[in-house]
N, C-alpha and C positions, 0 to 999 in steps of 0.2 A: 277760612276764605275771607280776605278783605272786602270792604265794602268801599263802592266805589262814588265820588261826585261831579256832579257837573262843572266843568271848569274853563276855562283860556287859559292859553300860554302868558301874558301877563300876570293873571290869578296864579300861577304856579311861580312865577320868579317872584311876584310880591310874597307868596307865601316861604319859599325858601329864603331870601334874605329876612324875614321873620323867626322863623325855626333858628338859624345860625345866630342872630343877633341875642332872642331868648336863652342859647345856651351856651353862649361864649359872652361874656361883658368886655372883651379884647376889639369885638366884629362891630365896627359902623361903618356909615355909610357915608360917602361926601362926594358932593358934584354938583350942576347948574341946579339950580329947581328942582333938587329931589325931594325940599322940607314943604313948606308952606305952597307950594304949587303943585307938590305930588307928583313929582315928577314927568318931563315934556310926553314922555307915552303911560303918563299915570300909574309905570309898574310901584311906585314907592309909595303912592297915595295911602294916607292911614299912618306912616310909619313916624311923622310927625312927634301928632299928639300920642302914639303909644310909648316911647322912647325919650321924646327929647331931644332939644337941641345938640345935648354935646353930641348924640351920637346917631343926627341925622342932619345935617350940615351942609346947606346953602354956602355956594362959593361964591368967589365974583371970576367973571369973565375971564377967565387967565388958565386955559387948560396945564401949561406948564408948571404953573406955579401949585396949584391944587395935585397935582400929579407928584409933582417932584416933595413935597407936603407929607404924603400919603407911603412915598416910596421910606422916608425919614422914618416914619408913624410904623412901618412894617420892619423896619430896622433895631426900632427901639420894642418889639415884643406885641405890638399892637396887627391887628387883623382885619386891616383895611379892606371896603369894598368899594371902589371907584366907577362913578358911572359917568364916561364922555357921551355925550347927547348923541351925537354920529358921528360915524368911523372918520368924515373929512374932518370936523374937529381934534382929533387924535393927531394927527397933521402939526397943530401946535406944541403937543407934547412928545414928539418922534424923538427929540433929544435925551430927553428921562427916562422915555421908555426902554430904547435900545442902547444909548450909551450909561445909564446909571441901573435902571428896575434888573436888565437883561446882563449886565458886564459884573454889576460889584460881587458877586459871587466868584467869581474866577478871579477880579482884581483884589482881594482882598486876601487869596490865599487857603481860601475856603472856610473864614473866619464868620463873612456877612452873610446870611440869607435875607432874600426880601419876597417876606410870604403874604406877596398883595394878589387881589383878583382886580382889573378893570373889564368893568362892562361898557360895551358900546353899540349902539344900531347901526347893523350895515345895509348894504342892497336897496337894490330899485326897486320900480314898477307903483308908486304911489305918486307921480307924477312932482318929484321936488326939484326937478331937472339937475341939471349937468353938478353943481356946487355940493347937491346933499345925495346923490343917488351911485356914492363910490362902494364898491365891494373890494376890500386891499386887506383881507384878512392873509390872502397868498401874500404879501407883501411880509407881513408881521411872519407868516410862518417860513420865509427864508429868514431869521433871526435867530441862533443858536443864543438858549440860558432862556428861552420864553416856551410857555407851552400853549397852544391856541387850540380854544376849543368853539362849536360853533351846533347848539342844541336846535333841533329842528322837531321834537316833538316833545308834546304836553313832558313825558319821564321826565326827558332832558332837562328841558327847563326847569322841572322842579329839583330836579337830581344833582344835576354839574356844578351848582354852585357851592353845595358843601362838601363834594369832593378837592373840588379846588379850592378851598378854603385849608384844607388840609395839607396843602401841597406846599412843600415851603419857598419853593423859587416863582415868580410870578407867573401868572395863569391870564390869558385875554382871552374875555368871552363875546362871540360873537353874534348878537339877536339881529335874526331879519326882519327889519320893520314890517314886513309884508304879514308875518304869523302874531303880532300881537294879541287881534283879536280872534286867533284861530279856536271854538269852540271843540271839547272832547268830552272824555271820562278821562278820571284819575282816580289811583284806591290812595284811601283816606291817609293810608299808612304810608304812602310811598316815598321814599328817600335819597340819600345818595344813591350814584349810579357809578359803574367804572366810567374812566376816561379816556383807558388806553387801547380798545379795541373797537374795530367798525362794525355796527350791523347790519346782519341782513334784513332789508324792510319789505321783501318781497324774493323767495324762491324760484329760480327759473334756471332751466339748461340751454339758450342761445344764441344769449346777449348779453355781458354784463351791463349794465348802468351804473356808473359810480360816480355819487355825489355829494351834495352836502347844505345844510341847510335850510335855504329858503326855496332851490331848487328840487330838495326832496318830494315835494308835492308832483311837480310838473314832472320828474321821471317817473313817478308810482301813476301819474294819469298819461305819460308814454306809454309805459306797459299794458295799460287798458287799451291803449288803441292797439299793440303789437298783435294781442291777443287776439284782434277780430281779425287780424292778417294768419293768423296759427303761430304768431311767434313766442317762446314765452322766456321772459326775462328777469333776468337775476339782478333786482335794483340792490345797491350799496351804498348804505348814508357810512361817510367817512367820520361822521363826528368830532373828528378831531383832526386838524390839519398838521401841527407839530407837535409831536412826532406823529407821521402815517403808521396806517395797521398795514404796512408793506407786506404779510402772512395774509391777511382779508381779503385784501386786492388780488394777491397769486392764485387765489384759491378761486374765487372768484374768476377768472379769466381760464383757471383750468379746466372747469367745470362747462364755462360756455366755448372757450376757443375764438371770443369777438367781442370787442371792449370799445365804449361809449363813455365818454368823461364828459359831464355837464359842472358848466362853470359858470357864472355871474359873472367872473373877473374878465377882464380883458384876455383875449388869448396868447399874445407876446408875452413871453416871459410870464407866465400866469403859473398856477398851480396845476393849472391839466395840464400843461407842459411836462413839470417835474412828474407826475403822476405816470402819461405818458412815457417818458425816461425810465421810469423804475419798472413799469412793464416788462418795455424792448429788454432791460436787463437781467431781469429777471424771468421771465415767461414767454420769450421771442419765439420758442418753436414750438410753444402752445395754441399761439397764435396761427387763425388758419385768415386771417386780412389788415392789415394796417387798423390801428386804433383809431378813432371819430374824436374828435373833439367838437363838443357845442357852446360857445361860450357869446357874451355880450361882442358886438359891434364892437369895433375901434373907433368910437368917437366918444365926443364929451356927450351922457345920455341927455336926449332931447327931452323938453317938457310937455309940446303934445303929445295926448295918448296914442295917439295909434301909433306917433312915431316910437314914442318910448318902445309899446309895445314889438315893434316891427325889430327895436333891437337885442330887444331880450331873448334869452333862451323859451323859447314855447313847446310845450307838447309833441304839436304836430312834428316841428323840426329835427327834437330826438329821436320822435319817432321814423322819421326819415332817414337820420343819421344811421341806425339800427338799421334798416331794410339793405342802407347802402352796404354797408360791413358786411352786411350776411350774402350780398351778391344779388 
């Protein structure tokens, strides 16, 4: 039996970009202030003085350019780890990512692999208002040649990255600022994780829940409220948005017959949408009421709290959306 220690979801991704970089000399790391600043949410802090300049690598201001840099760097045999500060900065490097990280594998014939990982923070609720508080991870997973992943607990974190390190076509990972300093256990030993299938974070026959990331918390504390109603509900962290565990999700919806999507994104054109979609397609006569979707307001997120709040997905509200679908 492993033994386990006290940790945060930053301690766990500063620790697996450590693990990978001590056992691959291919794996650095490169982005704003990951060296000598320790990176803007301190996950890199340390990585410095243990490693080294060449292979922990302050950029200058030019997400393109360090991006597009990195995407070279995984072409030529190297095991880039890219970390964009937040996901609206990624925004500068849409170009590289989708038409070079994400294409040169099919445009090349199936000659080029580009086996890069970028990390970036997404999601609200820390009050950085409308400029830093985008969740567009749905965006990156309508992108075929990308795989997006989006860990939401301590494993994850420590896990996802040396699995996608392995992966030879590029991988975007998704940290919600929100769980940085989320406190847990971790056993000492714990390592990669898979990539490709969702788990269940909570057992229930009524209601699916299915969601992901930084939302994980707030439907595992919907469920708590269900439960003092009698309801009991089957939460689902999707872990990974490209490709979905469309099998997870069926099974899931089979078992309860009433489905709840919680989203951070915007709900047009969002990934509850497509989720939604694959349902109806899949499991329509499963289904005993129309699918809920809970997702952020349509507006640019405000920077007072309560507004912000008011537009984020909450608790209580899943847990309404739930009550509603069940009738």
């Amino acid at each position: 039996m492993s033994e386990t220690l006290e940790t945060t979801y930053r301690d766990a991704l500063r620790d697996a970009i450590r693990e990978a970089m001590r056992a691959d000399d291919r794996v650095f790391l490169m982005g704003e202030d990951v060296g000598d600043y320790g990176g803007c949410f301190a996950v890199s802090l340390g990585l410095l003085e243990e490693f080294g300049p060449e292979r922990v690598r302050d950029t200058p201001l030019s997400e393109s350019a360090f991006v597009g840099a990195d995407i070279g760097a995984a072409i030529g045999g190297m095991r880039p780890i890219v970390e964009i500060m937040t996901v609206n900065f990624s925004l500068l490097a849409l170009d590289q990512i989708m038409n070079n990280a994400a294409s040169l594998l099919h445009m090349s014939g199936g000659q080029f692999n580009v086996p890069l990982v970028i990390r970036m923070t997404t999601g609200a609720g820390r009050q950085l208002a409308a400029q830093h508080s985008h969740s567009l991870e749905g965006w990156y997973a309508h992108i075929p040649g990308l795989r997006v992943v989006t860990p939401a607990t301590l494993e994850d974190a420590r896990g996802m990255l040396a699995t996608a390190l392995r992966d030879p076509d590029p991988v975007l990972m998704f940290e919600h600022g929100s769980l940085y300093p989320m406190k847990g256990t971790l056993a000492t030993d714990a390592g990669a994780v898979d990539i490709d299938h969702a788990a269940v974070r909570r057992p229930g026959t009524d209601v699916s829940l299915i969601t992901y990331g930084g939302s994980l918390g707030k439907a595992l504390a919907a469920a708590a409220l269900l439960d003092q109603d009698g309801v009991s509900a089957d939460v689902i962290d999707l872990r990974t948005l490209r490709p979905l565990d469309d099998t997870a999700i069926v099974e899931s919806v089979r078992r309860t017959h009433h489905a709840v999507i919680v989203d951070e994104g915007w709900r047009s054109g969002g990934i509850s949408a497509e989720i939604s979609a694959r349902i109806m397609e899949e499991a329509l006569y499963d289904l005993d009421a129309p699918v809920e979707r809970v997702c952020t307001a349509e507006v640019p997120l405000p920077y007072a709290k309560h507004l912000e709040e008011a537009a984020l997905p909450q608790p209580p509200g899943i847990a309404a959306a739930a009550l509603r679908t069940l009738g």
